[in-house]
ROLOLUM-992871 format. One record per residue (C-alpha): z, x, y. Coordinates in nm, 4 decimals, decimal comma. Each point is the difference from the previous one (the first is absolute). Layout:
N
{atom {Z; X; Y}}
...
//
This chain:
447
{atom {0,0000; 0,0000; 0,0000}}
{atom {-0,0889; 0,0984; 0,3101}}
{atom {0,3024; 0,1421; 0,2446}}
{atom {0,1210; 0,2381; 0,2773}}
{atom {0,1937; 0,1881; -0,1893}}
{atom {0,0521; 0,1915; 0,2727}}
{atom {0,1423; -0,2331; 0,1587}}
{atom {0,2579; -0,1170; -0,2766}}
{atom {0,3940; 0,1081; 0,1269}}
{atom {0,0840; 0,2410; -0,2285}}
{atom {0,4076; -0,0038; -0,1570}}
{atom {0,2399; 0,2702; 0,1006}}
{atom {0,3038; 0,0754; 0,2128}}
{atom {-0,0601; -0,0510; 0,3808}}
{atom {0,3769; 0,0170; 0,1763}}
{atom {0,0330; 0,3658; 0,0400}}
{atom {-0,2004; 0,1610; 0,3554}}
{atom {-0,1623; 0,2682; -0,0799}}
{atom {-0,0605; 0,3171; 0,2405}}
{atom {-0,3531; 0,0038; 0,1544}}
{atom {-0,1306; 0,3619; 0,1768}}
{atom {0,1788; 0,0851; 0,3131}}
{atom {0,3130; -0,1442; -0,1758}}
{atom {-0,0004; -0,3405; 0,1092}}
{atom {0,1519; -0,2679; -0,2429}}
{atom {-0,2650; -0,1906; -0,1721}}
{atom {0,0777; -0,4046; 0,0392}}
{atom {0,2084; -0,1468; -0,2682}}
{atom {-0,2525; -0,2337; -0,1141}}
{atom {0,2130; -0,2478; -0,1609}}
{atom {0,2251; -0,0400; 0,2878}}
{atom {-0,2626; -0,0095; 0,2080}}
{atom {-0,1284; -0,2957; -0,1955}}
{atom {0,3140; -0,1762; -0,0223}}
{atom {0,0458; -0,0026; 0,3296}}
{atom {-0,3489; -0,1615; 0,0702}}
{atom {0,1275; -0,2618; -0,2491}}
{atom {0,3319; -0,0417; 0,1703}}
{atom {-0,1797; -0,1164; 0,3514}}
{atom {-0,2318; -0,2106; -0,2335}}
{atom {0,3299; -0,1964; -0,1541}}
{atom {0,1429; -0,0088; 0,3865}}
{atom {-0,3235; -0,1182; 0,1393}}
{atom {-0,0440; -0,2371; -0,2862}}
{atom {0,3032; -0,1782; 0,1296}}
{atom {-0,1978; -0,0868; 0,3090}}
{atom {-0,1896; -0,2286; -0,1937}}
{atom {0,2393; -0,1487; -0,2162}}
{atom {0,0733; -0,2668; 0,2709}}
{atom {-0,3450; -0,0078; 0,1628}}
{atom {-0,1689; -0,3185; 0,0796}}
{atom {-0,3307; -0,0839; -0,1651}}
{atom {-0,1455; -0,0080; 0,3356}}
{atom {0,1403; 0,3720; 0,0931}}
{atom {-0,1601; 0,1503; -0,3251}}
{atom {-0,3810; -0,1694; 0,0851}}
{atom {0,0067; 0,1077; 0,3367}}
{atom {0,0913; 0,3532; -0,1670}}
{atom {-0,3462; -0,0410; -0,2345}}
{atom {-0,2005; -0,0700; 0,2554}}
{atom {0,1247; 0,2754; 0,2237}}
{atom {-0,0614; 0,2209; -0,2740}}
{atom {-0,3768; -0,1335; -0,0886}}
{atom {-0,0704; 0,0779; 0,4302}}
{atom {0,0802; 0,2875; -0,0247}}
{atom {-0,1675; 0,1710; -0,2757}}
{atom {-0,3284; -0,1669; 0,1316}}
{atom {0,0631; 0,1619; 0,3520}}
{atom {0,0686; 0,3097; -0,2021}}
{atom {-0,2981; -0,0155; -0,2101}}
{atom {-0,1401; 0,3603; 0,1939}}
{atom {0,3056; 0,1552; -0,1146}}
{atom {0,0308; -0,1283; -0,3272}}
{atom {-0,4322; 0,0562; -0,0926}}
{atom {0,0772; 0,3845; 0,1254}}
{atom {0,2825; 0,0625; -0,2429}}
{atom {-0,1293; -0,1713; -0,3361}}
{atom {-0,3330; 0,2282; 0,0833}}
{atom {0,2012; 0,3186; -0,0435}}
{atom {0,1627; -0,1624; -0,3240}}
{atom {-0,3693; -0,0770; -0,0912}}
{atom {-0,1227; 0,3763; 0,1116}}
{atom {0,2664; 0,1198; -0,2568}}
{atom {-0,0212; -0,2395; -0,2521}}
{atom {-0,3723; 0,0649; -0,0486}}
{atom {0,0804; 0,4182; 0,0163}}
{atom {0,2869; -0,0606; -0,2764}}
{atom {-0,3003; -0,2115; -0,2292}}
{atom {0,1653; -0,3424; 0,0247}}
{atom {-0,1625; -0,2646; -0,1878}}
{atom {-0,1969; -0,2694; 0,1993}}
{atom {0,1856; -0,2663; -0,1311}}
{atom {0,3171; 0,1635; 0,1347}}
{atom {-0,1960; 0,1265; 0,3249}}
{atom {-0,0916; -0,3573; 0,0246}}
{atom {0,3831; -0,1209; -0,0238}}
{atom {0,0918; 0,2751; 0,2642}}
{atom {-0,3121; -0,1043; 0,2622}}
{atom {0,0938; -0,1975; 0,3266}}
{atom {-0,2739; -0,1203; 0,2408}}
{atom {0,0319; -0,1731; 0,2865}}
{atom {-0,0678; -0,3323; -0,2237}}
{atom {0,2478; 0,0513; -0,2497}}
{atom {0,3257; 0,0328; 0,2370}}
{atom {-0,1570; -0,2954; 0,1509}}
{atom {0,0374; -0,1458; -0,2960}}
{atom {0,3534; 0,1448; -0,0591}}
{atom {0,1317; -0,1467; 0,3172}}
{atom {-0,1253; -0,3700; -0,1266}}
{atom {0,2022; 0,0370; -0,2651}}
{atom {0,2928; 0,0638; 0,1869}}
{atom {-0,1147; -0,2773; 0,2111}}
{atom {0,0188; -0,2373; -0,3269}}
{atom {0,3157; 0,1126; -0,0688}}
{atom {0,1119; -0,1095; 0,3186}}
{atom {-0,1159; -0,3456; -0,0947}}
{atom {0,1587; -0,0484; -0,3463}}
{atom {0,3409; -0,1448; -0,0568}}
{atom {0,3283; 0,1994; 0,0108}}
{atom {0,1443; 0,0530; -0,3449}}
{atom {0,2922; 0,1447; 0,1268}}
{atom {0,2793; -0,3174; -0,0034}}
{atom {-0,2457; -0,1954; -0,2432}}
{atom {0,2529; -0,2148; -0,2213}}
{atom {-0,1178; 0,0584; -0,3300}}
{atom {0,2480; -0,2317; -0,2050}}
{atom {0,3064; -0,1441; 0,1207}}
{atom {0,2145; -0,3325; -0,1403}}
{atom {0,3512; -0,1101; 0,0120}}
{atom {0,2413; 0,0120; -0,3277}}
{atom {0,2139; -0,2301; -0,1370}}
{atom {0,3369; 0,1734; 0,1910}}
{atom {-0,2260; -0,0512; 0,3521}}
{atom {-0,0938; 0,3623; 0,0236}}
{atom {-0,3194; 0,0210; 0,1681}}
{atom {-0,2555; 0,2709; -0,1159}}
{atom {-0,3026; 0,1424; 0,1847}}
{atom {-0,2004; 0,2969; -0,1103}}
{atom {-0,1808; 0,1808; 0,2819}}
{atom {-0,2676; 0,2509; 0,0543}}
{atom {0,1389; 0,2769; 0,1707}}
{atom {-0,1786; 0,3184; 0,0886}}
{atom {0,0278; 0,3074; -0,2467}}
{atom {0,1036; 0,2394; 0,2815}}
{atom {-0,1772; 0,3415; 0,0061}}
{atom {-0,3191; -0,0093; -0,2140}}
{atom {-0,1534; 0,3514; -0,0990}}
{atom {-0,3487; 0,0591; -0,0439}}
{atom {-0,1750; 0,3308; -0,1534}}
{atom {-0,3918; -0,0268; -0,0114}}
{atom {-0,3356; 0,1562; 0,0193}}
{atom {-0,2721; 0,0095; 0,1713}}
{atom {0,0431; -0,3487; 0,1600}}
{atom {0,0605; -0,0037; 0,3847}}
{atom {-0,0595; -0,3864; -0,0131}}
{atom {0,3506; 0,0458; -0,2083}}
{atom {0,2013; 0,1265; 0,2942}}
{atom {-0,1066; -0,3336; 0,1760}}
{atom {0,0388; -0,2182; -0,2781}}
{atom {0,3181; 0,0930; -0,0837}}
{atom {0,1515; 0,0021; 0,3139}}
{atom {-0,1139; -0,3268; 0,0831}}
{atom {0,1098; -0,1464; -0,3004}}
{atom {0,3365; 0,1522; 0,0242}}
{atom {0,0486; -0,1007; 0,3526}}
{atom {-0,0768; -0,3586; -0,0725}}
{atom {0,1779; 0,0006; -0,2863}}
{atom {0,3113; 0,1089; 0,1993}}
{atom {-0,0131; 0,3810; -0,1200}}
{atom {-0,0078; 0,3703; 0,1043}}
{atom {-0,2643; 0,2271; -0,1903}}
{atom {0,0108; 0,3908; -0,0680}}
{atom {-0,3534; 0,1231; -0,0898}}
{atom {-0,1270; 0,2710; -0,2429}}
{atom {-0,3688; 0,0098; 0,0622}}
{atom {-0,1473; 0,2862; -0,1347}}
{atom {-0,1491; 0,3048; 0,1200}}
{atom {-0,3912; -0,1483; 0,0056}}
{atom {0,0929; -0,2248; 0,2765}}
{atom {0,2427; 0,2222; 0,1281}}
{atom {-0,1765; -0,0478; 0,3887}}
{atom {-0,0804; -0,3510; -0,0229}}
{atom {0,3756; -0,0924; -0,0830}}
{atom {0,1341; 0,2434; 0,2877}}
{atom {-0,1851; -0,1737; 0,2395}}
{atom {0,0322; -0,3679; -0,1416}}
{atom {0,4001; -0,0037; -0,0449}}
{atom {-0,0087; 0,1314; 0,3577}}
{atom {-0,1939; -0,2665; 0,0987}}
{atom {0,1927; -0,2320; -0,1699}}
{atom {0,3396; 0,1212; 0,1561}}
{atom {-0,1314; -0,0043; 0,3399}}
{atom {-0,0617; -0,3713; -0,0364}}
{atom {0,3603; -0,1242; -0,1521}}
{atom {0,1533; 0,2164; 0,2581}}
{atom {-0,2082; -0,1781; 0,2570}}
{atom {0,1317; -0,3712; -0,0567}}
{atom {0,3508; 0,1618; -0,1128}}
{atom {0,0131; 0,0439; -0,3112}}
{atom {0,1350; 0,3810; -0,2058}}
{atom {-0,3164; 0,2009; -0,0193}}
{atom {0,2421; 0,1120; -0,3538}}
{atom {-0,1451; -0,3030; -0,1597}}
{atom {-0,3306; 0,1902; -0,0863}}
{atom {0,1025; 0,3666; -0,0588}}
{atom {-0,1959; 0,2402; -0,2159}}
{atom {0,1020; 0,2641; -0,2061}}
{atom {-0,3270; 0,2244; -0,0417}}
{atom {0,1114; 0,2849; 0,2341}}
{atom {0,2215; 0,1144; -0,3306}}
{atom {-0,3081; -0,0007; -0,2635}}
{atom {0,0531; -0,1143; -0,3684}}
{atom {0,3484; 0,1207; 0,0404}}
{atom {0,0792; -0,2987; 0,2831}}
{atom {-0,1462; -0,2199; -0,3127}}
{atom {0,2069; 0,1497; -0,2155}}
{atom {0,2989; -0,0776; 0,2183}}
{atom {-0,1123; -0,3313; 0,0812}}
{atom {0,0285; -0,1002; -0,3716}}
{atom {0,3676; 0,1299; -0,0135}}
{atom {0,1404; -0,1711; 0,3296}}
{atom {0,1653; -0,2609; -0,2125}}
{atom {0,2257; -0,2215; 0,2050}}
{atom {-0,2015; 0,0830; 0,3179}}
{atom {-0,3132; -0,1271; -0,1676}}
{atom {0,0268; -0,3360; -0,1433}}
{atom {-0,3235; 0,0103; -0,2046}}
{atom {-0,3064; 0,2245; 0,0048}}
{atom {-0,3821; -0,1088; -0,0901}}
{atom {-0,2604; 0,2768; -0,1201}}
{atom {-0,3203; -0,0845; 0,0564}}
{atom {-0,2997; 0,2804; -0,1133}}
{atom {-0,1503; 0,0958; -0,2987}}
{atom {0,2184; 0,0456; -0,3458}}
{atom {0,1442; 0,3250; 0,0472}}
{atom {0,1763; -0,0943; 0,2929}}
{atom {0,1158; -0,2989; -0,1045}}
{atom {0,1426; 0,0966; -0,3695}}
{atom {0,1459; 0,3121; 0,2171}}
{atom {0,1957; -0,2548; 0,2148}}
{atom {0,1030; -0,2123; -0,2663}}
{atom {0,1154; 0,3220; -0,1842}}
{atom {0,2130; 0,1483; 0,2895}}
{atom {0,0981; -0,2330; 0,2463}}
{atom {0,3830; -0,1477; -0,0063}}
{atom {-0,1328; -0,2183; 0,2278}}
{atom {-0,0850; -0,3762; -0,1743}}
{atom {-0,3911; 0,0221; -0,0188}}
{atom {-0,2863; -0,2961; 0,0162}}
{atom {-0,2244; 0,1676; -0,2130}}
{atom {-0,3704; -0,0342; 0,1416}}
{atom {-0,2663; -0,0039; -0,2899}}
{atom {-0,3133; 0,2288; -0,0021}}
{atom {-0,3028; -0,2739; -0,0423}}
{atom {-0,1721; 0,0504; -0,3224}}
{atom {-0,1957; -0,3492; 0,0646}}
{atom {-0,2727; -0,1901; -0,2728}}
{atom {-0,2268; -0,2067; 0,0686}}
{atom {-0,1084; -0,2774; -0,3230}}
{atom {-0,3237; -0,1799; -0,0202}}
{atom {0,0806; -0,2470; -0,2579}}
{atom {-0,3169; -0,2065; -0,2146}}
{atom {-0,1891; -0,2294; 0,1913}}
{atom {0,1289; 0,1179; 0,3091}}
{atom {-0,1908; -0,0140; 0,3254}}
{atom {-0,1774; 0,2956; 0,0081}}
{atom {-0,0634; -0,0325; 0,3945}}
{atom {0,3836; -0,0733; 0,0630}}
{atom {0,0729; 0,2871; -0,2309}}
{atom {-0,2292; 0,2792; 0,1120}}
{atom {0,1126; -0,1214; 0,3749}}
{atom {0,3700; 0,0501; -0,1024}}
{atom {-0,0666; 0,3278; -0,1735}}
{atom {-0,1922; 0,1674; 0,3035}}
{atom {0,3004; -0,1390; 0,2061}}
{atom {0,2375; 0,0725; -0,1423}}
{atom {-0,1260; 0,3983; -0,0971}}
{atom {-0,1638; 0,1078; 0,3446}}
{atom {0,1432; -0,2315; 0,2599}}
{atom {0,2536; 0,3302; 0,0358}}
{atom {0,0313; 0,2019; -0,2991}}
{atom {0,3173; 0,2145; 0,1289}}
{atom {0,2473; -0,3021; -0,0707}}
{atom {0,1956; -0,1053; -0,2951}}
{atom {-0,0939; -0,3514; 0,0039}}
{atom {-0,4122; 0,1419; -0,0298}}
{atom {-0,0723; -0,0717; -0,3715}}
{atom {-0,0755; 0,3060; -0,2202}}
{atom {-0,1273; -0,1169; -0,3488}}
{atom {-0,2424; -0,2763; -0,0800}}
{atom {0,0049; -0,2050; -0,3171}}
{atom {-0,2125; -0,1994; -0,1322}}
{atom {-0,0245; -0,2560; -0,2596}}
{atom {-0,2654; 0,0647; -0,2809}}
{atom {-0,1803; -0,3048; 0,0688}}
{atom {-0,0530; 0,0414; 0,3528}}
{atom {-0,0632; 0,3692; 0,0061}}
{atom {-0,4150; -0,0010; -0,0949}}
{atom {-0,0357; -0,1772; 0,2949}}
{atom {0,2435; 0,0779; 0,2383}}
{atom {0,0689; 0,3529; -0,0196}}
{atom {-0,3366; 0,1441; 0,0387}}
{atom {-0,0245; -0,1756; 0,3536}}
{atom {0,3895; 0,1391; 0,0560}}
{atom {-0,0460; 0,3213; -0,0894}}
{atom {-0,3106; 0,0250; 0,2362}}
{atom {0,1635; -0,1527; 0,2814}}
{atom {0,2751; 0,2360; -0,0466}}
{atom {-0,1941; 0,2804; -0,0150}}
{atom {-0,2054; -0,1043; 0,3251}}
{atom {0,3456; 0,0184; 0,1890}}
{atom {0,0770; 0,3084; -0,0936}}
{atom {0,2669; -0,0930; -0,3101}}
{atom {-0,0102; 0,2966; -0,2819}}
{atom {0,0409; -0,1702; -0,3242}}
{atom {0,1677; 0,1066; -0,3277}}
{atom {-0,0349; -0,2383; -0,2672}}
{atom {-0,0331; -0,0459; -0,3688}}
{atom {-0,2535; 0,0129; -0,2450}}
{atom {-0,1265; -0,3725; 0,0858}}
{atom {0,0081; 0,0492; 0,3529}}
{atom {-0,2230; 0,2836; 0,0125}}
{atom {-0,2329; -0,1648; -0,3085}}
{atom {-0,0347; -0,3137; 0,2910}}
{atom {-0,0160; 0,2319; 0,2991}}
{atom {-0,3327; 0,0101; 0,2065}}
{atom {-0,2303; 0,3038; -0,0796}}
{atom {0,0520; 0,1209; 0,3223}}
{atom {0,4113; -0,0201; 0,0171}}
{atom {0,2116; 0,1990; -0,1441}}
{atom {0,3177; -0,0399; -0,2011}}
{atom {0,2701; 0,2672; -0,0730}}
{atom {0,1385; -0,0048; -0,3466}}
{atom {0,3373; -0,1664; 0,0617}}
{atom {0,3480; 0,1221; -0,1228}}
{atom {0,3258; -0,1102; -0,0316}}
{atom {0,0868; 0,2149; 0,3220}}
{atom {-0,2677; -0,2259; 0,1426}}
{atom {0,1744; -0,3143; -0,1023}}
{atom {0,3237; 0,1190; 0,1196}}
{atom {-0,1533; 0,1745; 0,3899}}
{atom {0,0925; -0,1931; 0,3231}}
{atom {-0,3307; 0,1754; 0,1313}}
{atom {0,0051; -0,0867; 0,3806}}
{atom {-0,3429; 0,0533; -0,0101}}
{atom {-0,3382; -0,1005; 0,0018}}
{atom {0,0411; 0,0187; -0,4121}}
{atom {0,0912; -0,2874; -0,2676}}
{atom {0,0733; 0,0011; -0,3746}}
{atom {-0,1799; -0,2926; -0,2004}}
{atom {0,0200; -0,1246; -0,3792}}
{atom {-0,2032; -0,2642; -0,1483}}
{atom {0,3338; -0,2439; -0,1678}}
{atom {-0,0706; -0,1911; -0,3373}}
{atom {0,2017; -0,2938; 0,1407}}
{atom {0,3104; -0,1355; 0,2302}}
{atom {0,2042; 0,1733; -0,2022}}
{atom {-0,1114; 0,3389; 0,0225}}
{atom {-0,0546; -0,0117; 0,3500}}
{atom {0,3388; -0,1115; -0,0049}}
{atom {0,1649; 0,3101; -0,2370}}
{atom {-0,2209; 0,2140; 0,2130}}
{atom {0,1913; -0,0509; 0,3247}}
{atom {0,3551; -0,0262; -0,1803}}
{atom {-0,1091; 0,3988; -0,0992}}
{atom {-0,1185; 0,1471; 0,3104}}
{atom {0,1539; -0,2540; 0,2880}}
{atom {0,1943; 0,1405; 0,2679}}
{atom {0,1119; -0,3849; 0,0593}}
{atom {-0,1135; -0,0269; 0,3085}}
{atom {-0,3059; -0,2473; 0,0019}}
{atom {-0,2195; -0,1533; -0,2710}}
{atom {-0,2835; -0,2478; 0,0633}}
{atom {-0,2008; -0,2241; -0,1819}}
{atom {-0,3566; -0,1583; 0,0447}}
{atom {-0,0384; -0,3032; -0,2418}}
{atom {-0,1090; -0,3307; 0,0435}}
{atom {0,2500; -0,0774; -0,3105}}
{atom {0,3288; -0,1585; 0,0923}}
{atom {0,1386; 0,0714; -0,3175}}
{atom {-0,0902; 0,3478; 0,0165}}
{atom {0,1694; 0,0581; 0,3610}}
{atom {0,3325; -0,1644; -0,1268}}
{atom {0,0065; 0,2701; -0,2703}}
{atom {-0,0744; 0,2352; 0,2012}}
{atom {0,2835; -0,0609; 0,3035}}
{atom {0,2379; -0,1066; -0,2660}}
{atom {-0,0472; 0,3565; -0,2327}}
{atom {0,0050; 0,2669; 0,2638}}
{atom {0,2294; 0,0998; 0,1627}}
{atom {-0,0852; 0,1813; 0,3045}}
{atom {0,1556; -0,0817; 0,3603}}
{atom {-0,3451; -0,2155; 0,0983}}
{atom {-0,2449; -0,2061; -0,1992}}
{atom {-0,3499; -0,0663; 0,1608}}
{atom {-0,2181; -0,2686; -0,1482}}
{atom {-0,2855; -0,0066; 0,1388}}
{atom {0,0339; 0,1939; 0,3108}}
{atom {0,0190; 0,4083; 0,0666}}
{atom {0,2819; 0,2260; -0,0319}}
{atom {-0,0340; 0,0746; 0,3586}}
{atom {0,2166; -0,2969; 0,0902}}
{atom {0,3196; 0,1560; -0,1217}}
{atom {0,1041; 0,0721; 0,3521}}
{atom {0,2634; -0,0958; 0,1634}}
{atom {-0,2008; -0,1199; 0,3002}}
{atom {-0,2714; -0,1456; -0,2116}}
{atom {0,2754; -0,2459; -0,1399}}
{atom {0,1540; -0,1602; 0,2941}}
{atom {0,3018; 0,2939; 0,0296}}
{atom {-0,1225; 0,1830; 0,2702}}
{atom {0,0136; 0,3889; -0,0540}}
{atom {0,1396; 0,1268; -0,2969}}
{atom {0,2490; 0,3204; -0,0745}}
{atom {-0,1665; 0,0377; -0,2749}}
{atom {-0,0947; -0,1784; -0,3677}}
{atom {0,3231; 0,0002; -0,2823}}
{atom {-0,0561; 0,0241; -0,3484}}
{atom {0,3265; -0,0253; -0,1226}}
{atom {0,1517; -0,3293; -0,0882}}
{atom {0,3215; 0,0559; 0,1664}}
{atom {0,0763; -0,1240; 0,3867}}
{atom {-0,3281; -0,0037; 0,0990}}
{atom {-0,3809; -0,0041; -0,1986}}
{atom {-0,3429; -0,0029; 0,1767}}
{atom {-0,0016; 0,0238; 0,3447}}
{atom {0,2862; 0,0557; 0,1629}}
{atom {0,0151; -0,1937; 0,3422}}
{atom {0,2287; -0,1280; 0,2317}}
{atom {0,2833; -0,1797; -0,2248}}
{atom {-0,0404; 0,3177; -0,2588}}
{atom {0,1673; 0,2497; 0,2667}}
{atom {0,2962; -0,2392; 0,0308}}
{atom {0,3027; -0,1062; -0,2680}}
{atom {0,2835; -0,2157; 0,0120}}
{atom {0,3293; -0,1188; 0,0492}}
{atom {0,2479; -0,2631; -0,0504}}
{atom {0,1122; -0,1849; 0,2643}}
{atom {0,2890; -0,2354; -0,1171}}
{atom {0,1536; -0,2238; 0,2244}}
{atom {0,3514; -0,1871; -0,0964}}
{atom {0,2905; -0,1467; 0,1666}}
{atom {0,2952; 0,1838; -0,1146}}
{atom {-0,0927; 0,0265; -0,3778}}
{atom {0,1988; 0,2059; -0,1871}}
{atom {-0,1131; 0,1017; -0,3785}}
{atom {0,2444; -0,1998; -0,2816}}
//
């Protein structure tokens, strides 16, 4: 799978300074870091009380201002860009890193929609009165200081500190070396604009001045840190889930399939495919193998493979694929590294199935349980297939794309869970909160 290992905070101890030349005492990196985490809880406080109205205002401050800083913002990514290229990045991941004048456009509407969603901070989420005349609310409340290590993804830094703001939170930010300018500038930004309608700046703080070791202390600032989200490619996430003391939402690398089922639509299907492939290969909801049923696969998959091939999509497939394939396509011999690669590029994997079944077994071996779809025209066969996997989304009939926070009606997302506890899929607004108790009586006393 494809990563910046490079990026991935490495383990080790990080609370003794070290000398530097000239004698100077190198920072104590883990102090350093707690302390950033100690305004974070302070500032965090801020919001604990704030009115829905004080938080939107916030958002949209926030989206202004990284427009009117677009200049800025354009000049920094290009250096990341400059040096991504010189260190061999892939496109996909040059891709995730790129922002255009366009894109933070687009990153300041979602802010914007964020600013128009409900509040799930004080949302009642059961309540009822016993027997004794106790009566019982739970509440959202806000989680308190959310941490976020990443790569590659300056569209992070703003999602993630607009969803933590709305959702009544401070954030401390890892981001990774590749977008090491973009961040700088962004967080700044960001700052600027809560201190200007007076709120802490130390609600969006970043740790990347201390490298993978600031990472590294990030995921062992337990009790500062109430819960801490890695969002990359698999090395850094398994390394976070290794090391951190920190409770983790473990993010999911997006090993995605696409199934064209018998007697499918072959113009829905090839239109869901190309979607769902090439729309934007570097993301984890893009889809990365292609199966198709038996039945459908003499006449399907030659047009498929050509379209695929006319946009640029390498294909590795089995010995059926490349017996159907076009003369002038061609088709890698695929392996089972193939059927396990999150590719994040312009490549898919695709097996000719027997039946629903297989297609089925197929994904329960290789799945990263992110996002499965299926193209059928069979209801019986799209029951069966929602009901028997068990990844975090379930597409019938419609592209893997839409596993996006934004796409569904959340606004921006912190990122996509695959775990089952807390949180699964993407994580929005009511994810980055919990709850409490609230219990009201009137002198009650326990028997």
């Amino acid at each position: 799978m494809t990563t910046l290992a490079h990026d991935a905070p490495t383990t080790g101890t990080t609370t003794t300074p070290a000398s530097v030349p000239g004698g100077a005492p190198a920072v104590d990196v883990e102090q350093a870091v707690r302390e950033v985490a100690q305004r974070a809880k302070v500032a965090s406080r801020t919001l604990a009380t704030a009115t829905r109205a004080t938080k939107d205002a916030a958002l949209e401050a926030l989206a202004d201002a990284l427009v009117a800083a677009t200049d800025e913002i354009v000049a920094a990514n290009d250096l990341d860009l400059d040096r991504g290229r010189a260190n061999g990045l892939p496109d996909g991941l040059l891709d995730r890193l790129a922002l255009t004048p366009d894109r933070i456009v687009g990153i300041a509407d979602a802010l914007r929609e964020l600013a128009g969603l409900p509040d799930p901070v004080g949302e009642v989420v059961r309540g009822q009165t016993l027997p004794n005349g106790l009566r019982l609310r739970q509440v959202r409340v806000p989680m308190g200081v959310v941490g976020m290590i990443y790569e590659a993804r300056p569209n992070v830094t703003v999602d993630a500190a607009g969803l933590a703001l709305k959702s009544g939170n401070a954030v401390v930010l890892r981001g990774g070396s590749a977008a090491a300018e973009s961040n700088r500038v962004i967080v700044a930004v960001l700052g600027r604009a809560l201190d200007g309608v007076g709120l802490p700046a130390d609600l969006v703080q970043s740790v990347d001045q201390h490298g993978r070791p600031g990472g590294v202390a990030l995921m062992h600032a337990r009790g500062l840190v109430d819960v801490l989200v890695p969002r990359g490619g698999a090395d850094l996430i398994q390394t976070v889930v290794r090391e951190s003391t920190v409770p983790v939402i473990e993010t999911g690398v997006g090993n995605c399939h696409v199934y064209v089922d018998a007697g499918a639509d072959e113009a829905m299907a090839l239109e869901i495919l190309l979607n769902s492939k090439t729309q934007r290969v570097g993301v984890c909801n893009a889809a990365e193998t292609l199966l198709v049923h038996a039945d459908a696969a003499p006449t399907f998959l030659p047009a498929a493979l050509a379209a695929l091939a006319g946009a640029g999509v390498v294909v590795h497939g089995d010995d059926e694929t490349a017996r159907l394939a076009p003369e002038d396509v061609d088709v890698l011999a695929a392996t089972d590294e193939d059927w396990a690669t999150e590719y994040l590029a312009l490549e898919i994997a695709v097996r000719v199935v027997s039946d629903l079944d297989a297609a089925i077994d197929h994904i329960r071996t290789w799945t990263s349980g992110h996002t499965e779809a299926i193209v059928t025209r069979d209801l019986q066969a799209s029951e069966r297939f929602v009901a028997e996997l068990d990844s975090a989304a379930i597409m019938v009939n419609a592209s893997t794309r839409f596993t996006d926070g934004g796409q569904l009606g959340l606004g921006a997302e912190i990122g996509i869970s695959t775990q089952k506890l807390h949180a699964r899929g993407p994580m929005g607004l009511a994810e980055l909160t919990t709850t409490k108790w609230v219990v009201h009586g009137d002198g009650h006393v326990r028997p």
